[in-house]
C-alpha positions as CSV (number, residue, x, y, z in Angstrom):
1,X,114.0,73.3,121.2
2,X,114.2,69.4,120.9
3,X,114.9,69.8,116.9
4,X,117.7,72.0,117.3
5,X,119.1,69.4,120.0
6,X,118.4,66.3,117.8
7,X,120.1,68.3,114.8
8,X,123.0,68.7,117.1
9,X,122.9,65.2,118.2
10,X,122.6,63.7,114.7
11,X,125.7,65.8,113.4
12,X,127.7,64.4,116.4
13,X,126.1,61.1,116.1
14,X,127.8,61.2,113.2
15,X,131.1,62.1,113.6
16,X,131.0,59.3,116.5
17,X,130.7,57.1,114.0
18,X,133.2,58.2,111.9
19,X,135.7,58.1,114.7
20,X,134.7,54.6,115.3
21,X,135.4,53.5,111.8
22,X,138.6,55.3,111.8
23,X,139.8,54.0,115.2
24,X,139.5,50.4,113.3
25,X,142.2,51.7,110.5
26,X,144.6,52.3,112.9
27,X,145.6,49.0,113.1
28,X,146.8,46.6,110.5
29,X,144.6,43.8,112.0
30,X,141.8,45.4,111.4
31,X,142.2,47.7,108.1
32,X,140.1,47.4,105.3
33,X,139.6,48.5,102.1
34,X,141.5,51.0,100.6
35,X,143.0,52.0,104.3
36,X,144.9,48.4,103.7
37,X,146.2,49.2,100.5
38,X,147.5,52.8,101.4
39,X,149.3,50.9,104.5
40,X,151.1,48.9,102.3
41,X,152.4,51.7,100.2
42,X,153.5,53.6,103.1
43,X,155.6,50.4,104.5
44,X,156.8,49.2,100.8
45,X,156.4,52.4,98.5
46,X,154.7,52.2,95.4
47,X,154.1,49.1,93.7
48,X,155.9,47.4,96.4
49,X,153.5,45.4,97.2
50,X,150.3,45.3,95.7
51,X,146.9,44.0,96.0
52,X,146.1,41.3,93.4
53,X,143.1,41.1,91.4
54,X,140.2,40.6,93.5
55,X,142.6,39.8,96.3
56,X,140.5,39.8,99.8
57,X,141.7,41.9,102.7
58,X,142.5,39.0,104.7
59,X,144.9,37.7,102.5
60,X,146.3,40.7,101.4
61,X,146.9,41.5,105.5
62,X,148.4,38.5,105.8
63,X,150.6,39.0,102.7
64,X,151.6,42.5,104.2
65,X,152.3,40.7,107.8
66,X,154.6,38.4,106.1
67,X,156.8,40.8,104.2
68,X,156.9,43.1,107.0
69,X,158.9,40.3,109.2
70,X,160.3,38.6,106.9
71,X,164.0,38.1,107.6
72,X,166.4,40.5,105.8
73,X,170.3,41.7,105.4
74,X,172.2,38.2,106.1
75,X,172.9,35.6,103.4
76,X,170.8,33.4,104.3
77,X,168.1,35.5,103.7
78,X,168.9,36.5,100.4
79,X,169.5,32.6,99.7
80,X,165.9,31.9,100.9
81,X,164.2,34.5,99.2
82,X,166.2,33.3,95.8
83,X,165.2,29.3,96.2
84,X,161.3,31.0,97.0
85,X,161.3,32.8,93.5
86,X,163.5,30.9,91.0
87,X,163.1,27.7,92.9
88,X,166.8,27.2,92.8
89,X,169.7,27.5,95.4
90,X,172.0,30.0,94.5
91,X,175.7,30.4,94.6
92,X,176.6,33.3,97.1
93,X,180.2,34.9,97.1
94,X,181.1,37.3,99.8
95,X,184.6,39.3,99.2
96,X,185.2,39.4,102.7
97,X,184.3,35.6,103.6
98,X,187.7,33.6,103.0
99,X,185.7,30.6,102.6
100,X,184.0,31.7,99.8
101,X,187.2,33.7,98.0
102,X,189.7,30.9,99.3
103,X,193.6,31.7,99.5
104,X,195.5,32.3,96.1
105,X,197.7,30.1,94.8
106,X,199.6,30.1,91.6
107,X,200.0,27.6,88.3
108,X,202.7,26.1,89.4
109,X,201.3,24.9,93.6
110,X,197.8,25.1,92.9
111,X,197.6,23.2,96.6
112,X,199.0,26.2,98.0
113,X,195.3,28.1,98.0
114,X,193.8,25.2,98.3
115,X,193.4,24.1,95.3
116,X,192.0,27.7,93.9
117,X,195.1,29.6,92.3
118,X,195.0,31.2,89.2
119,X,193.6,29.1,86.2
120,X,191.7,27.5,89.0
121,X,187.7,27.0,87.8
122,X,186.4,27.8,91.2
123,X,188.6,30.8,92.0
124,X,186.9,33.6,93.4
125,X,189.0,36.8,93.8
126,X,188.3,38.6,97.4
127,X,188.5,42.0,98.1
128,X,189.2,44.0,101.6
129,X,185.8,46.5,100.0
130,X,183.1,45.3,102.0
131,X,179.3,46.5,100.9
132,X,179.0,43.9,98.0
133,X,178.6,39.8,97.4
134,X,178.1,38.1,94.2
135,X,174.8,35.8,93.5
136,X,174.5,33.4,90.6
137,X,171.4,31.3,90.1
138,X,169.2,30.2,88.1
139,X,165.8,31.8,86.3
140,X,164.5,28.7,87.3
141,X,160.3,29.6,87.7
142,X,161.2,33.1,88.2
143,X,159.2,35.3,86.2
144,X,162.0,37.5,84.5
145,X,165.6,39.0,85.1
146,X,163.6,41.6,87.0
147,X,161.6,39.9,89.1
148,X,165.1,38.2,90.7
149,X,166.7,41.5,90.9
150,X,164.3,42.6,92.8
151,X,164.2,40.3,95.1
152,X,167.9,40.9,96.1
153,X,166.9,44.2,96.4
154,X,164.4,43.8,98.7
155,X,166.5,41.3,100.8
156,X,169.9,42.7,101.3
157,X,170.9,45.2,103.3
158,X,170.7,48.9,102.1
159,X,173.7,50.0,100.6
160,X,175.3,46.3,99.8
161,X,175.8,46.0,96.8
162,X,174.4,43.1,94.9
163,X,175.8,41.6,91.4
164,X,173.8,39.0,90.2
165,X,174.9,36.4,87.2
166,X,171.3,34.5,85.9
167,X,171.6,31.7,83.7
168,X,168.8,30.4,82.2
């Protein structure tokens, strides 16, 4: 009789213990291991963000902390995100923003706009579409075109459109 009860109580022993370790995956301050690495695919997708070569958990949870509240869909964002990667502030145009697009003007009373009428180096042309701003930057120490696309990406808001000019 007691070998029949310590069979049962070894089999539920273990599954104690199992529910112990999983209780401590539940969290993202205490993941480990490869429960760490599947978190960060389900908040980023694949190849979001991923774990660098013999990257520790703690700094990998930290990493994962940092892009989860990380602050997104406003320019300034996108312009922080930019001077992080390429190491160089960017030029942001929104259509919408009259500072940015100015009033028109023509050839002949270029003062009229401002000084931004056609001809005018620093025109930008506005639009009454919203959903889309203009970036241009830099490579600067970025690693590649992508790498600063994808950063915009990341940053502005979903379904914004983004058109980037890179100069290197």
């Amino acid at each position: 009789m007691a070998a029949i009860l310590r069979g049962f109580g070894a089999v539920l022993a273990g599954i104690w213990q199992l529910m112990q370790e999983c209780s401590l995956q539940m969290r993202l301050a205490t993941m480990s291991g490869a429960f760490l690495d599947m978190a960060a695919e389900d908040y980023f997708g694949d190849g979001g963000l991923v774990r660098q070569a013999s990257e520790p958990d703690v700094v990998y949870r930290k990493r994962i902390r940092a892009a989860l509240f990380a602050e997104r869909n406003t320019r300034q964002a996108v312009t922080n995100a930019l001077v992080a990667v390429t190491g160089v502030h960017p030029v942001i145009i929104e259509t919408l923003n009259a500072s940015d697009c100015h009033a028109l003007a023509c050839a002949s009373v270029p003062a009229m706009g401002g000084g931004h009428g056609y001809g005018a180096q620093a025109l930008r042309y506005g639009s009454l579409q919203g959903g889309q701003f203009f970036v241009e930057t830099q490579l600067g120490k970025a690693a590649d075109l992508a790498t600063v696309c994808r950063v915009v990406d990341q940053t502005a808001a979903m379904g914004v459109t983004g058109w980037i000019k890179v100069k290197n």
